[in-house]
C-alpha positions as CSV (number, residue, x, y, z in Angstrom):
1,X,0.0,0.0,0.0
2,X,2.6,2.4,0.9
3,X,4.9,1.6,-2.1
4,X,1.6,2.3,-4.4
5,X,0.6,5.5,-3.1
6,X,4.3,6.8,-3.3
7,X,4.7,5.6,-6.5
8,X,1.5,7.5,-7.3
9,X,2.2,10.7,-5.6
10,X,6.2,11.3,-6.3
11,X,5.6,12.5,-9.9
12,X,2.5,14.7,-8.9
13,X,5.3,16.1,-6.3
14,X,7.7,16.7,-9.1
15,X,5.1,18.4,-11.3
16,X,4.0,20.3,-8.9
17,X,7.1,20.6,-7.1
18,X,7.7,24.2,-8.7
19,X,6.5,27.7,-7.3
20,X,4.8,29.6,-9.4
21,X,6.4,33.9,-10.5
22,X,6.4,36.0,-7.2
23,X,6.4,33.3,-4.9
24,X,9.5,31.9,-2.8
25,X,8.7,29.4,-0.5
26,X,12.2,27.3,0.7
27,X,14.2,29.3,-1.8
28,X,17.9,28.5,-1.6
29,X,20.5,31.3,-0.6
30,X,24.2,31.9,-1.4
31,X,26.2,30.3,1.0
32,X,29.2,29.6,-1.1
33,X,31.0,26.9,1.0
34,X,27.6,25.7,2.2
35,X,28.1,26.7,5.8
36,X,28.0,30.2,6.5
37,X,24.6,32.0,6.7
38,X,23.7,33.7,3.2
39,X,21.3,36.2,2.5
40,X,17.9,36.3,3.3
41,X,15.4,35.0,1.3
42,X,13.1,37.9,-1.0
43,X,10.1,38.5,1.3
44,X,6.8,36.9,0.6
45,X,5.2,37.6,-2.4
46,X,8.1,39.4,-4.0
47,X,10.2,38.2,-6.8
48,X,13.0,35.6,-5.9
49,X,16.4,36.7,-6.3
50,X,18.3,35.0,-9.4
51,X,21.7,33.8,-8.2
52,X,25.0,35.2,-10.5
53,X,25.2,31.4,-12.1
54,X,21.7,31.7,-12.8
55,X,20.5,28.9,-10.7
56,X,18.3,29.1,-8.2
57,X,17.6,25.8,-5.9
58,X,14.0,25.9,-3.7
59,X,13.0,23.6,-1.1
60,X,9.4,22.0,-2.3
61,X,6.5,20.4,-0.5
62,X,6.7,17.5,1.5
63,X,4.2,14.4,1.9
64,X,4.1,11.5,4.6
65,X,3.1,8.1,4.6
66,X,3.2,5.7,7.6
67,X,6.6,7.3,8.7
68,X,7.8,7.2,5.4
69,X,8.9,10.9,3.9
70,X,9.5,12.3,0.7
71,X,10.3,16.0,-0.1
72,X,11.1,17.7,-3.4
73,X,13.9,19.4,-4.6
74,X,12.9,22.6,-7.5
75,X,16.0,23.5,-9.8
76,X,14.5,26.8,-12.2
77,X,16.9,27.8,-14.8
78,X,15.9,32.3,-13.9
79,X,19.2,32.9,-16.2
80,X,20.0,33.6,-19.7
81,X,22.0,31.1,-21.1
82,X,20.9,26.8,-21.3
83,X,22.2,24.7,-18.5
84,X,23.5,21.0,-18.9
85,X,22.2,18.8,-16.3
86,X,22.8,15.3,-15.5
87,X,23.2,13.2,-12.4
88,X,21.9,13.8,-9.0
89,X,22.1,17.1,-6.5
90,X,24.6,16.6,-4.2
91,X,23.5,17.1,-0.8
92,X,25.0,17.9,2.4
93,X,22.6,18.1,5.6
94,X,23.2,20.6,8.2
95,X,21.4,21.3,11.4
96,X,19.8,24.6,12.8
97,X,23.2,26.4,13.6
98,X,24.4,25.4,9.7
99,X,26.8,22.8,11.0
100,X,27.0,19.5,9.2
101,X,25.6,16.5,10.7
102,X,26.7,12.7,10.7
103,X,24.0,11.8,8.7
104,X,24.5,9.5,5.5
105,X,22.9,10.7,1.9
106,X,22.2,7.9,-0.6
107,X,22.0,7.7,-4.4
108,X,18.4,6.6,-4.8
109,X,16.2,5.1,-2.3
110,X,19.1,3.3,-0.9
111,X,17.3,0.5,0.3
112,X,14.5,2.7,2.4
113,X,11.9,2.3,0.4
114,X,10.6,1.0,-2.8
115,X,9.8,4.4,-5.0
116,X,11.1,3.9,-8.7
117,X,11.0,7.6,-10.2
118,X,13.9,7.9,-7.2
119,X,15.8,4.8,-8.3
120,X,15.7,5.6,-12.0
121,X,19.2,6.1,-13.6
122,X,20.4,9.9,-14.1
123,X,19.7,11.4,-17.6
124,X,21.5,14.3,-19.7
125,X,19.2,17.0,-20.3
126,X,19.5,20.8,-21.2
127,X,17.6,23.3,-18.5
128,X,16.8,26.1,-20.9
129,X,16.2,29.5,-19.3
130,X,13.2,30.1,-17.6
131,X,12.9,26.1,-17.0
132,X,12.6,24.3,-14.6
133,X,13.6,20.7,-12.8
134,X,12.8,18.5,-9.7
135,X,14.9,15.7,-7.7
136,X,13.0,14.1,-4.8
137,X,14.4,13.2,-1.3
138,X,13.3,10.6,1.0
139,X,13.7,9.8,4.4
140,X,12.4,7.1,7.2
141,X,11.3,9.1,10.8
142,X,12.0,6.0,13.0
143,X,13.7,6.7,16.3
144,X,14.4,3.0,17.7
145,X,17.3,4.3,19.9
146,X,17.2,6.4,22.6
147,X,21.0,5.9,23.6
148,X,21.5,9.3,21.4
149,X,18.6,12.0,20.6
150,X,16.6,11.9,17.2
151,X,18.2,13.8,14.6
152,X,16.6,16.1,12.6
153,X,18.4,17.9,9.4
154,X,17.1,22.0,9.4
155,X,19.1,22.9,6.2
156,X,20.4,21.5,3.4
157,X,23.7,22.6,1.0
158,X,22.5,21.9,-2.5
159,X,25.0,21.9,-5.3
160,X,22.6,21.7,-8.6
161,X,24.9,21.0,-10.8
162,X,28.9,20.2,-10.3
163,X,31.1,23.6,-10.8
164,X,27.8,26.1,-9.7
165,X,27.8,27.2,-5.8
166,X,26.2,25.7,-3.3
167,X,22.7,26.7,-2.2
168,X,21.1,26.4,1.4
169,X,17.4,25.5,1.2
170,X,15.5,25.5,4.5
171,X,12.3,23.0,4.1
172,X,9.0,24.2,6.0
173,X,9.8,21.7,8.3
174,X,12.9,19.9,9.3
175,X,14.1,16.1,7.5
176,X,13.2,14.3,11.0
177,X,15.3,11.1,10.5
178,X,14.6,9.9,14.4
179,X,17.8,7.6,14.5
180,X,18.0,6.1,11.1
181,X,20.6,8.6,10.0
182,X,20.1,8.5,6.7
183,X,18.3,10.2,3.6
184,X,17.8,9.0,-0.3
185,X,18.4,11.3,-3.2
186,X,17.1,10.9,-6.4
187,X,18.1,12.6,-10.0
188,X,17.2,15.5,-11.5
189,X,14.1,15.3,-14.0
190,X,12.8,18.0,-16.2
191,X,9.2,19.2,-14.9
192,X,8.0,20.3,-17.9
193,X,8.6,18.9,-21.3
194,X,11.8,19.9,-22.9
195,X,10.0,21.6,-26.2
196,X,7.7,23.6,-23.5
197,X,7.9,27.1,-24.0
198,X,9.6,28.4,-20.9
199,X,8.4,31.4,-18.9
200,X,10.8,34.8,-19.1
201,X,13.6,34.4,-17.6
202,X,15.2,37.2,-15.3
203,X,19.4,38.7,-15.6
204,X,21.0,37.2,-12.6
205,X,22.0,39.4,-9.8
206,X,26.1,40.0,-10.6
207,X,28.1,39.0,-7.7
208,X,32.0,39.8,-7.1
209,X,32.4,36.9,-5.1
210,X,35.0,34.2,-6.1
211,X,33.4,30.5,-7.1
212,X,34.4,28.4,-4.7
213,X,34.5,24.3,-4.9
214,X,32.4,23.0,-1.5
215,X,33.2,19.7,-0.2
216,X,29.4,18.0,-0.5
217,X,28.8,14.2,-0.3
């Protein structure tokens, strides 16, 4: 039953999975390394900022099912110029004060559940301005040992796409892992089809600051 309705509900998550102009719900800020605090995020109801790279990452909805979690990842193309995608966002979790935490992210479902569209092998794909993509995340909140306190995972660094910054995305609510320790990652998939028209896309706000290479698992 649970495999079924997750199987169901994932892709609706991905479609869905993308705010519409003007809002910014879990929008991802510059951090560079990952672990420093970044700006804040546009307030509500204004338009979101469009990082120099022209990337911008966004924390999406998240659904639950018998203890089972799965979140989506948004990845909207707000620049000028196409961007080549293909593999899986790398991930690193971090806790409320931005600090990483001992907490292990897997390539798929990693053996926590049974949801294909997370299992399915990475594809190449070109994110053309003003489009948009969606990875989904999923997670087990199961706390079996109380020898240590539950762990829950407040931010994540999000590198879209290898060589482009890393983004922190804060979710509505936290990853609550419980004592599993762990968390599934699945690719990137274009929302929309590829010969959609996009919407406008907005210039990217220039920064000065150096491109750094982040250390993310």
């Amino acid at each position: 039953m649970e495999r079924g309705r997750l199987a169901g509900l994932l892709p609706l998550l991905l479609a869905a999975g993308c705010a519409a102009p003007g809002t910014v719900p879990g929008s991802g800020t510059d951090t560079g390394s990952g672990t420093g605090i970044g700006r804040s995020a546009a307030p509500s109801g204004s338009a979101p900022e469009c990082p120099a790279d022209g990337l911008r990452v966004e924390a999406g909805e998240t659904d639950a099912a018998m203890g089972l979690r799965v979140m989506t990842l948004r990845l909207v193309n707000c620049g000028t110029a196409p961007v080549a995608v293909d593999g899986r966002p790398h991930v690193r979790p971090l806790g409320a004060d931005r600090r990483r935490l001992d907490v292990r992210v897997l390539a798929g479902t990693g053996g926590i559940a049974q949801v294909p569209a997370l299992d399915r092998p990475p594809r190449a794909f070109t994110l053309r301005p003003g489009a948009r993509a969606a990875a989904g995340i999923v997670w087990r909140s199961t706390y079996d040992d109380v020898r240590e306190p539950p762990v829950a995972v407040v931010h994540l660094a999000v590198v879209a796409v290898p060589g482009h910054r890393a983004r922190t995305v804060t979710p509505d609510g936290p990853l609550d892992l419980g004592s599993t320790g762990r968390f599934g990652v699945g690719p990137w998939e274009p929302v929309e089809p590829l010969d959609a028209t996009p919407e406008p896309a907005r210039p990217p706000v220039p920064s000065a600051e150096p491109v750094p290479d982040p250390a993310v698992v």
